[in-house]
Backbone as ProteinMPNN parsed JSONL, in Angstrom:
{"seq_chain_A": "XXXXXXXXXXXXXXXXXXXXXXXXXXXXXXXXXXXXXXXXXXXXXXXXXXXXXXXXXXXXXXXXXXXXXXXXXXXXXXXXXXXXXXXXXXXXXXXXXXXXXXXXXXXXXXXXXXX", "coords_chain_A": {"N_chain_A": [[-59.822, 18.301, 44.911], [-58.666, 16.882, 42.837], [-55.806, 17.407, 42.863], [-55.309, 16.972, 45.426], [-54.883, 13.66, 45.018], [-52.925, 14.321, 42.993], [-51.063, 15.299, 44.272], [-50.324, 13.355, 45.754], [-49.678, 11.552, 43.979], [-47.318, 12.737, 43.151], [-45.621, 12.16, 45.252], [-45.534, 9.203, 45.498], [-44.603, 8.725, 43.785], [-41.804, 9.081, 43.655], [-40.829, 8.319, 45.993], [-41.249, 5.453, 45.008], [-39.327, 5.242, 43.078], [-37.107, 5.615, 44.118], [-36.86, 3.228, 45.633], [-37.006, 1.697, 43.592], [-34.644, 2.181, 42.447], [-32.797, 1.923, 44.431], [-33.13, -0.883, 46.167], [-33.271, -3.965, 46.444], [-35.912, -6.407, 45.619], [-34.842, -8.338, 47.641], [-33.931, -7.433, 49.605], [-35.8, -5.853, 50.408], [-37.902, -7.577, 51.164], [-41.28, -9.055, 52.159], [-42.724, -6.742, 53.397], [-41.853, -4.487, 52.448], [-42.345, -5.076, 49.434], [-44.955, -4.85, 49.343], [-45.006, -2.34, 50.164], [-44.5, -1.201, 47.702], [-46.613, -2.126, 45.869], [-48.43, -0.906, 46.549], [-47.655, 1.631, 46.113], [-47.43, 1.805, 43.808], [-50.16, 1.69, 42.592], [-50.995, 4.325, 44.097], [-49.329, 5.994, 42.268], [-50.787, 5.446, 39.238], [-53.368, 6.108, 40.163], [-53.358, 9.051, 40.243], [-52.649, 9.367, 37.943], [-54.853, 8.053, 36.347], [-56.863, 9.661, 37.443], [-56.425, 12.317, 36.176], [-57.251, 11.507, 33.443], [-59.405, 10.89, 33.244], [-60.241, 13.362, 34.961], [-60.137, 14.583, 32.582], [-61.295, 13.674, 30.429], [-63.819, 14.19, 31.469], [-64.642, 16.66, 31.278], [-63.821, 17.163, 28.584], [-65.424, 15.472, 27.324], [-68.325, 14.824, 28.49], [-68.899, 17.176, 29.322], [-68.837, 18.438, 31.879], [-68.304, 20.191, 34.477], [-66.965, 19.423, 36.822], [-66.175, 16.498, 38.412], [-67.9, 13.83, 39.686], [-68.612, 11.816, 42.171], [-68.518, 9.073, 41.124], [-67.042, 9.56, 39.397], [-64.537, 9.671, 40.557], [-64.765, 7.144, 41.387], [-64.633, 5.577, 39.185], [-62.055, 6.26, 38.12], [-60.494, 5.23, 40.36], [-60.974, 2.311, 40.021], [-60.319, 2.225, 37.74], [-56.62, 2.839, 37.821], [-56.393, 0.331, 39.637], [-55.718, -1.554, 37.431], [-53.266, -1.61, 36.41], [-51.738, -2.592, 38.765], [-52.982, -5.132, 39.015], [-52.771, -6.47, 36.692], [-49.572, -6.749, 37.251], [-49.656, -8.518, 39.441], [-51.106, -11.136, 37.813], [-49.252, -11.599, 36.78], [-47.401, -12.111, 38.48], [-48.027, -14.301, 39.435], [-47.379, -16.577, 37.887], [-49.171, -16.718, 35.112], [-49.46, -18.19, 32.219], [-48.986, -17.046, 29.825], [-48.213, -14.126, 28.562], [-50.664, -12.519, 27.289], [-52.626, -13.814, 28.389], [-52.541, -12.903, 30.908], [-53.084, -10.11, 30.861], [-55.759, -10.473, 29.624], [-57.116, -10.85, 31.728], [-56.454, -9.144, 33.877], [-57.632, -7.274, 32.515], [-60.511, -7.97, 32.502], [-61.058, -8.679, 35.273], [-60.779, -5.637, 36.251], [-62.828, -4.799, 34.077], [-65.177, -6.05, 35.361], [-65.455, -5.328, 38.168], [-65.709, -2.41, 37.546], [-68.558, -2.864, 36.448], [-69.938, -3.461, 38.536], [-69.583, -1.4, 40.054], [-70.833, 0.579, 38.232], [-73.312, -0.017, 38.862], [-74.367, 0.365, 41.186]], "CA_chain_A": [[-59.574, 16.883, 45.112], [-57.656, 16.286, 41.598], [-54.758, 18.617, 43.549], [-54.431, 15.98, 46.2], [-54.577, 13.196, 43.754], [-51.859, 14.789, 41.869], [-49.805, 15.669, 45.252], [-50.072, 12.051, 45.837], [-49.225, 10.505, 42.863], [-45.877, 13.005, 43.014], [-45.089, 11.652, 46.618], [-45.532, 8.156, 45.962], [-43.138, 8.799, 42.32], [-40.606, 9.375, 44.321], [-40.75, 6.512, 46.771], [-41.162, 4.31, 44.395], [-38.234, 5.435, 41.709], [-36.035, 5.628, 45.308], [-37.5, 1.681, 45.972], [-36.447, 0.864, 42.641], [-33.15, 2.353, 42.135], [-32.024, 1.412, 45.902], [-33.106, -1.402, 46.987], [-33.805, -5.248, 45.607], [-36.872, -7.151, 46.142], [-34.615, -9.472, 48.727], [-33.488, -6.433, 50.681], [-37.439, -5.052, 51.123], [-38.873, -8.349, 52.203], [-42.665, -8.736, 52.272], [-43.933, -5.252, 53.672], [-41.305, -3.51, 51.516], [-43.315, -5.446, 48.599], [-46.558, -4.45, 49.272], [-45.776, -0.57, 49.733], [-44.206, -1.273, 45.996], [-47.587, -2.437, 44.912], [-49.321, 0.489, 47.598], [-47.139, 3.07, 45.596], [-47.749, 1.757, 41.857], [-51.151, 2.22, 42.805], [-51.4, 5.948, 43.875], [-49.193, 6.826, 40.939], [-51.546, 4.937, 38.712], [-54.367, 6.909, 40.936], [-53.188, 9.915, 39.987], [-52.827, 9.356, 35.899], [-56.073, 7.871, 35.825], [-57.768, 10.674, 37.63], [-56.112, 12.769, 35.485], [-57.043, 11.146, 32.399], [-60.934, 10.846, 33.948], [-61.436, 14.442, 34.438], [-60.068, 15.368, 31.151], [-62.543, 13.092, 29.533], [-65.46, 13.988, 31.989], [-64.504, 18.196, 30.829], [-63.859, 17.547, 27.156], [-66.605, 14.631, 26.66], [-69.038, 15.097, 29.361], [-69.303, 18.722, 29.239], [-69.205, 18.336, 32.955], [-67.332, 20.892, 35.343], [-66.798, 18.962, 37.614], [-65.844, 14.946, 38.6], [-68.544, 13.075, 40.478], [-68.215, 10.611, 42.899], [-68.879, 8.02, 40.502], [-66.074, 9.654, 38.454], [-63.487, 9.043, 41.69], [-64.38, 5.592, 41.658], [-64.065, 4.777, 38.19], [-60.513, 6.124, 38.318], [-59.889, 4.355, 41.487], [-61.098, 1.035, 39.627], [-58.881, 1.793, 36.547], [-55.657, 2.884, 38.199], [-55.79, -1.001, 39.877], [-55.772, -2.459, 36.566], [-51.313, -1.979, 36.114], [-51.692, -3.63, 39.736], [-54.291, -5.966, 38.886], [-51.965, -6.942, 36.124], [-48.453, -7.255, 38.012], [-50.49, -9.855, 40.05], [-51.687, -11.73, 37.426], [-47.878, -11.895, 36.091], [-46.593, -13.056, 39.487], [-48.859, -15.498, 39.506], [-46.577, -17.643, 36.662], [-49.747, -17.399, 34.019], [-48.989, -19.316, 31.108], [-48.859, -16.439, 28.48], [-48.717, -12.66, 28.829], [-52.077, -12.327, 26.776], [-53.652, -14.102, 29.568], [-52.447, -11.86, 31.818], [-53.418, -9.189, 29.848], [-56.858, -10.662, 29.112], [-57.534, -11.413, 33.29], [-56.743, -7.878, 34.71], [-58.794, -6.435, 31.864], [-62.008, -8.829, 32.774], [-61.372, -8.271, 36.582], [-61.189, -4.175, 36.085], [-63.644, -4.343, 33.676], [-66.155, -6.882, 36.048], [-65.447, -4.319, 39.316], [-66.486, -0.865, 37.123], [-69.753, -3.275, 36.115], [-70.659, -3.521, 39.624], [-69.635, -0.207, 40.591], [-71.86, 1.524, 38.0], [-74.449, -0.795, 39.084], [-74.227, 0.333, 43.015]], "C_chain_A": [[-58.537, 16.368, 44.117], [-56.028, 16.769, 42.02], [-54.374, 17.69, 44.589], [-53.794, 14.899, 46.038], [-53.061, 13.097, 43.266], [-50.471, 14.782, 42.91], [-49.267, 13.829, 45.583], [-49.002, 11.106, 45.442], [-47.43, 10.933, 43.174], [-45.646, 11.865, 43.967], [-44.25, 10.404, 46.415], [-44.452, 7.65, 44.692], [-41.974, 8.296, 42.72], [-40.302, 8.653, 45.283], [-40.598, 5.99, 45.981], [-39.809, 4.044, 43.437], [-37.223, 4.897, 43.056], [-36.336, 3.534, 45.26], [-36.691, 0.869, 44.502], [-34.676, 0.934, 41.936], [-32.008, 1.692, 43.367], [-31.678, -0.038, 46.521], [-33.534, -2.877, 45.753], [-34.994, -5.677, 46.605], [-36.493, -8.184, 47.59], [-34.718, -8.466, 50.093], [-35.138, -5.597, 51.135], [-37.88, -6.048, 51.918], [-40.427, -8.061, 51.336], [-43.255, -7.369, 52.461], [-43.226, -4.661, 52.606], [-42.24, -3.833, 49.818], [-44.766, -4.893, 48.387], [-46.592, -3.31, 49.724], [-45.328, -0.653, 48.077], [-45.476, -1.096, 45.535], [-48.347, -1.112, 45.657], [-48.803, 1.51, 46.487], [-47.132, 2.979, 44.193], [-49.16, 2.653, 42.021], [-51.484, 3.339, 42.944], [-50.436, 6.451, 42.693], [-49.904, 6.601, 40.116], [-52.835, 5.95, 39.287], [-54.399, 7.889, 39.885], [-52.84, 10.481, 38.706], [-53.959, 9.411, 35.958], [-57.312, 8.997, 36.428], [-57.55, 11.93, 37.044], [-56.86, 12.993, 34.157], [-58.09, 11.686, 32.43], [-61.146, 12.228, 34.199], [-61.198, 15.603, 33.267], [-61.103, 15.071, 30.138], [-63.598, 13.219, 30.01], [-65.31, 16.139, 31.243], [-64.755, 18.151, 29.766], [-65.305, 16.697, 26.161], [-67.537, 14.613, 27.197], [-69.695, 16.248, 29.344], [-69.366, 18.853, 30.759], [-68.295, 19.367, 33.898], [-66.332, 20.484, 35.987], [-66.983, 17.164, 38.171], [-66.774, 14.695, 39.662], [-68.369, 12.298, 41.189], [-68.179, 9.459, 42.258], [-67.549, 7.936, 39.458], [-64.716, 8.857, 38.956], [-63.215, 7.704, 41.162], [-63.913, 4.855, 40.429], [-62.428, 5.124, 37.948], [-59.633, 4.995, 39.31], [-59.736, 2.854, 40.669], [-60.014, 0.88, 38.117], [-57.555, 2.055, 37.289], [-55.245, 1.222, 38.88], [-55.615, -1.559, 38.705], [-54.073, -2.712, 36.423], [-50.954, -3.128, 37.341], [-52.329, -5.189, 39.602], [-52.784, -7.253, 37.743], [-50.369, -7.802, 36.436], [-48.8, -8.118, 38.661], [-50.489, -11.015, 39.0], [-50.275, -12.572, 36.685], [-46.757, -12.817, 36.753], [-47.165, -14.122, 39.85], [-48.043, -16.295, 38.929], [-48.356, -17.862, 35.795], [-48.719, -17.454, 32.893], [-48.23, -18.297, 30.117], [-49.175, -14.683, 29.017], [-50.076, -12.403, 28.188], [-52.914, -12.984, 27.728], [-53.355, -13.319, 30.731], [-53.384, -10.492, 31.392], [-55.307, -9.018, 30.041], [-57.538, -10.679, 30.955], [-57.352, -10.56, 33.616], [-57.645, -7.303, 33.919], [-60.313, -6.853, 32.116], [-62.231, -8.471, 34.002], [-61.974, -6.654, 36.627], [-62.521, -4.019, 35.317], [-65.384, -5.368, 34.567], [-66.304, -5.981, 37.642], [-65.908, -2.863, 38.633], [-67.544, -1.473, 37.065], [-70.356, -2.959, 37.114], [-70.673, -2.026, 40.282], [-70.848, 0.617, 39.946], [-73.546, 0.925, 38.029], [-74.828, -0.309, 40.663], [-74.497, 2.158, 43.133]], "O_chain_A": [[-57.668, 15.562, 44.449], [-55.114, 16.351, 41.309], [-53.166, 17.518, 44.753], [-52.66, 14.689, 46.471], [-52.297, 12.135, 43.19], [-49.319, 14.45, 42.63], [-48.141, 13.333, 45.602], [-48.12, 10.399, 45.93], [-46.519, 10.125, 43.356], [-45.49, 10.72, 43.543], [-43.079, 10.211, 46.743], [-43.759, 6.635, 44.624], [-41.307, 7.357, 42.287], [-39.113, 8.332, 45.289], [-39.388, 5.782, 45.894], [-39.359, 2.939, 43.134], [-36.635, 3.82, 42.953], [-35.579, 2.855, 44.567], [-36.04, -0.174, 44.451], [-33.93, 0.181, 41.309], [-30.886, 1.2, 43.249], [-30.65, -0.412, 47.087], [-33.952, -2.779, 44.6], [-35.112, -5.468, 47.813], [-37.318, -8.665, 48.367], [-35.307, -8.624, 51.162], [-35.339, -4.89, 52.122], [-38.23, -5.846, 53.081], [-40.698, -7.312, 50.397], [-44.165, -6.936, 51.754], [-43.948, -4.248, 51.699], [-42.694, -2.893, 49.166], [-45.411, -4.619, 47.374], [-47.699, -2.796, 49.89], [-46.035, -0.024, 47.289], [-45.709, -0.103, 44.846], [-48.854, -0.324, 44.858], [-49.665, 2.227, 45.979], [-46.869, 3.928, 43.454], [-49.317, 3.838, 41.729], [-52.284, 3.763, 42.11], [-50.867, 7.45, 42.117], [-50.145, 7.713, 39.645], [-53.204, 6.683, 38.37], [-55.115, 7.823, 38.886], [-52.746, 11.67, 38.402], [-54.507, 10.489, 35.728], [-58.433, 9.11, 35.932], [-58.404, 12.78, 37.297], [-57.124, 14.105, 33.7], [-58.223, 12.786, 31.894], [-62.221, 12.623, 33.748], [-61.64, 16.729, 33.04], [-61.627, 15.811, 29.305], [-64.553, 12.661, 29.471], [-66.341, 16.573, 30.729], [-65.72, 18.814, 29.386], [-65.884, 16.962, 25.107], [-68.331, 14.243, 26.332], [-70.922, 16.342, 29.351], [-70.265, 19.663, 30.988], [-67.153, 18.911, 33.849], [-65.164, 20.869, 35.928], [-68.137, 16.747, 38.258], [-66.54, 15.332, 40.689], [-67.479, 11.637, 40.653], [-67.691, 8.579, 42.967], [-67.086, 6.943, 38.897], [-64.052, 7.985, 38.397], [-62.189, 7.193, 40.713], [-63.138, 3.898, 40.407], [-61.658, 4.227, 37.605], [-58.645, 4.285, 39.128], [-58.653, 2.272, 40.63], [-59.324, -0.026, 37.651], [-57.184, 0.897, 37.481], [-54.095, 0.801, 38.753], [-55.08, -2.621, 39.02], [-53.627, -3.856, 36.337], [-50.263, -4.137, 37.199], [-51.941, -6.186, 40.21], [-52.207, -8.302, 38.031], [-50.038, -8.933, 36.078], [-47.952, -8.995, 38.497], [-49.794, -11.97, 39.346], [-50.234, -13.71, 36.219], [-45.896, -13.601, 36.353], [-46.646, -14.87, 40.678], [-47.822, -17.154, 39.783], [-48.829, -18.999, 35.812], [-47.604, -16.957, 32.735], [-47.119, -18.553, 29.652], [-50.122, -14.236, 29.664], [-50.744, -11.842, 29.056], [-54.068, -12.559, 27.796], [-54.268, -13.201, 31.548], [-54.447, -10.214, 31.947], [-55.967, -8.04, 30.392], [-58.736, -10.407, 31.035], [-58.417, -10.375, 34.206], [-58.575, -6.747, 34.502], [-61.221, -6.046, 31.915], [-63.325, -7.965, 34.253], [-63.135, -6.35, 36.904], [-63.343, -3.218, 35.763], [-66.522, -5.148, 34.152], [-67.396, -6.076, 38.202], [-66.561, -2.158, 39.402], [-68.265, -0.788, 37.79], [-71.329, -2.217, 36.982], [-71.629, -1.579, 40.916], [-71.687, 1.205, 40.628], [-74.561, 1.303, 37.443], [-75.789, -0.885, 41.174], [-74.5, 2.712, 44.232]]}, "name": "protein", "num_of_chains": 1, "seq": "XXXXXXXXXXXXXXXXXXXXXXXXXXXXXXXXXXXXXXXXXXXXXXXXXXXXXXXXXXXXXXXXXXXXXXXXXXXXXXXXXXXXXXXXXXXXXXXXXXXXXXXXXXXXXXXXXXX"}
């Protein structure tokens, strides 16, 4: 699973670098926008599941990534998204940005390891 992940993350690298070297935000439009934020996301994916089963191997002692592991990657990799949101919003102060994707991400893992 960390192998598809990983194939992913390349894929969506490489869209996205192409997206950003090519093209302007006027020239995408709306959908072109929201594969931007689609393709932060699986590269983000694919760090944080990275990161997640280095720390479930080296701190866990665990073989192997759980379903529970998935999701908490899934729920951190939105946080760079979570963030770019919170930026296009016009808040006031980057530290409130800052401080509002970290409360959301960290208020969606609550519930997750609650479920």
């Amino acid at each position: 699973m960390n192998r598809v992940f990983l194939f992913m993350a390349i894929v969506a690298a490489v869209i996205l670098s192409a997206m950003l070297f090519f093209t302007t935000p006027a020239e995408l439009g709306p959908l072109g926008i929201f594969v931007f934020f689609v393709m932060t996301y699986l590269v983000m994916l694919g760090v944080t599941t990275l990161i997640v089963g280095i720390f479930v191997k080296l701190i866990l002692k665990k073989k192997s990534m759980g379903w529970k592991d998935y999701a908490d990657a899934a729920v951190l990799a939105f946080w760079p998204v979570m963030l770019l949101i919170f930026i296009s919003l016009g808040t006031a102060n980057l530290w409130f940005s800052l401080i509002g994707a970290t409360i959301s991400v960290a208020l969606i893992l609550f519930l997750i390891r609650k479920v």
